[in-house]
C-alpha positions as CSV (number, residue, x, y, z in Angstrom):
1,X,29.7,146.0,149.5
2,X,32.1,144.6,146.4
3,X,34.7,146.7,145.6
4,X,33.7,149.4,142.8
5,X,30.2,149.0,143.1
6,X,27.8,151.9,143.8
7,X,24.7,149.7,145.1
8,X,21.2,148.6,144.0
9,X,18.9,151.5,142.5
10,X,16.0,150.9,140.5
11,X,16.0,149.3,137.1
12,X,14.5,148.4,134.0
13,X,11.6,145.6,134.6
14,X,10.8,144.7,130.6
15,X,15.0,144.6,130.7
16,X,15.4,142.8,133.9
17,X,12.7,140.3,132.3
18,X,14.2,139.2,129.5
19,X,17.6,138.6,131.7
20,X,15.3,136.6,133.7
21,X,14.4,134.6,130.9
22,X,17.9,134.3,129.0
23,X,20.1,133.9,132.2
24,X,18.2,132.3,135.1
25,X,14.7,131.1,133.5
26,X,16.6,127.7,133.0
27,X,17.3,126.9,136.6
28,X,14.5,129.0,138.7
29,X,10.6,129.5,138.5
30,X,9.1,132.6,139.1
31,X,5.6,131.7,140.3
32,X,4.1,129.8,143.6
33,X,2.8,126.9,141.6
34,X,5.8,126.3,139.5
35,X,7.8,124.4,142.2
36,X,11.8,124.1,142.2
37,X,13.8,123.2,139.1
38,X,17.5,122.9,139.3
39,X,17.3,125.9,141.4
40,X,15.1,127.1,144.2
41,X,11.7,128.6,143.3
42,X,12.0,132.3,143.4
43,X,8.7,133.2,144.2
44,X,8.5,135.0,148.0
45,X,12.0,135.7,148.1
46,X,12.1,139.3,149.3
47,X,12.2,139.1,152.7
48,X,13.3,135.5,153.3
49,X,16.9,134.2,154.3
50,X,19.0,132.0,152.8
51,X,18.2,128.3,152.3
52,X,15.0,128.5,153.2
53,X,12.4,127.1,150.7
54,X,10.7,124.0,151.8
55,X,11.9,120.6,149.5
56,X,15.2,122.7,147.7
57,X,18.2,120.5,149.0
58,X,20.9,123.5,149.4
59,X,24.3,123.7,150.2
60,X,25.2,124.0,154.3
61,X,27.1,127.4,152.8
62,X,23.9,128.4,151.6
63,X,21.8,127.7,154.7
64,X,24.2,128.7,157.3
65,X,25.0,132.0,155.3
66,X,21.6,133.6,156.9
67,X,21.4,136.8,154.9
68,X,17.9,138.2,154.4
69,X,17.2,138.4,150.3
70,X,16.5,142.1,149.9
71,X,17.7,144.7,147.3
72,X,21.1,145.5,148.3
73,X,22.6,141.8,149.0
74,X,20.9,140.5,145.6
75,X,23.0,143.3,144.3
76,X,25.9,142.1,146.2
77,X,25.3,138.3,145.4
78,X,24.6,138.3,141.6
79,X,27.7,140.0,140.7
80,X,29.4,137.1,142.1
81,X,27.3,134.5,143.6
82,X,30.2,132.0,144.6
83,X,32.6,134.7,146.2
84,X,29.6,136.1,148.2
85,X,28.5,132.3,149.2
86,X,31.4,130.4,149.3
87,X,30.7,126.2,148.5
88,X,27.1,127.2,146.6
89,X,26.4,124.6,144.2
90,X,24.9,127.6,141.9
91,X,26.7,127.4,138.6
92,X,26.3,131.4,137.2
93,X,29.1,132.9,137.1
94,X,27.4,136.6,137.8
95,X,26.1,139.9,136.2
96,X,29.1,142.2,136.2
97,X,27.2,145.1,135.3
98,X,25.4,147.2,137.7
99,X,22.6,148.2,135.7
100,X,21.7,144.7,134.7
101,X,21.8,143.5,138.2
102,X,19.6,146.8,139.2
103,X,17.3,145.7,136.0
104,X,17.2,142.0,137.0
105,X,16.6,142.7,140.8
106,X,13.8,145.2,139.8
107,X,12.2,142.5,137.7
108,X,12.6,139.7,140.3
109,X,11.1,142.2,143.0
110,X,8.0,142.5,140.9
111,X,7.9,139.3,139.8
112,X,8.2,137.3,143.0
113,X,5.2,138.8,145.3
């Protein structure tokens, strides 16, 4: 785990929604039928590894990286996405604050299913 950081715990969803909407809303799609924008579709990704969504054209970082999405490595990855996959073509610079990565994550996790 990053340097300082005490790990995921549960967060805000209302909160985590509206970073959703100001901060990643312009690159990703929440919802099954939405399909990919810049970014991959979010929907389902609890649970599945990196690189994985059918038609997305990622990075070989991203698809050889092989981390399972799950609380604590979103945690990990949205402080920092390129440190913790070095040679993504994701252009966000991070959450640097725990809580809004615990609200964000919480919001994701509901939103996603």
């Amino acid at each position: 785990m990053a340097k300082g950081a005490e790990g995921f715990s549960d967060g805000d969803d209302k909160k985590g929604a509206n970073l959703f909407k100001t901060r990643c809303a312009q690159c990703h799609n929440l919802k099954a039928e939405e399909g990919n924008k810049i970014g991959p579709n979010l929907h389902g990704l609890f649970g599945r590894k990196t690189g994985q969504v059918e038609g997305f054209a990622y990075t070989d970082a991203n698809k050889h990286k092989a981390i399972e999405w799950k609380e604590d490595t979103l945690f990990e990855y949205l402080e920092n996405p390129k440190k913790y996959i070095p040679g993504t073509k994701m252009a966000f610079g991070g959450l640097k604050k725990a809580k809004d990565r615990n609200d964000l994550i919480t919001h994701l996790r509901n939103a996603t299913k």
